[in-house]
N, C-alpha and C positions, 0 to 999 in steps of 0.2 A: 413906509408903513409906521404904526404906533409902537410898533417891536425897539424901531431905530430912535425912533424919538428917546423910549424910554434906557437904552444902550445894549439893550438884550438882541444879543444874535438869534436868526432861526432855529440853529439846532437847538441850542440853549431854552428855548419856548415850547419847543415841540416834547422836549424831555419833563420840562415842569408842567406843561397841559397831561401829557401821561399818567403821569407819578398822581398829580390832582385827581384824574380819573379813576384810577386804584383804590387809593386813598378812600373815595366816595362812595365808590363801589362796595369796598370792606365796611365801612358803615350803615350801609344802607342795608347790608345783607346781615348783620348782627342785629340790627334792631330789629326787621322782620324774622327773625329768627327770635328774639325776646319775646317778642309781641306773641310769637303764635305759644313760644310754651307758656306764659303769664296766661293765656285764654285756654288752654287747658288745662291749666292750676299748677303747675309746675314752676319752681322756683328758678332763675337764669342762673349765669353762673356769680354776678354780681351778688342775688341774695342767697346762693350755697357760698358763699366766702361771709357775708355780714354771718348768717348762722350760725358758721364755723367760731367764728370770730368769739360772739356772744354765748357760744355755747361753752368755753372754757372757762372751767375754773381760774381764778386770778391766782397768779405765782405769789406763793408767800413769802415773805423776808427771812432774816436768818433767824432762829430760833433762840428767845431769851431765855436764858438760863432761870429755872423758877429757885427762890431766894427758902 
């Protein structure tokens, strides 16, 4: 098979075709999950983290002593 050509044993393929399946799955199901809250105005969690982000105040440095 192209398995032995390429040096990968069965098990070894069967466990990485799995893993690949998951993997796509977890993606697929995040993004139709984005999709549907962005279509009812709702921010994912990607832009409640940029918000978060941008919503803070910048930390200020140490404080100069006024002369």
């Amino acid at each position: 098979m192209i398995w032995n050509e390429l040096g990968v044993s069965g098990g070894t393929a069967l466990i990485v075709l799995c893993a690949l399946y998951f993997v796509i799955k977890w993606a697929v199901r995040n993004g139709i999950c984005e999709a549907h809250a962005r279509m009812n105005g709702e921010k994912g969690w990607l832009g409640n983290a940029w918000g978060k982000l941008l919503s803070e105040e910048p930390a200020s440095g140490p404080e100069q002593p006024s002369r």
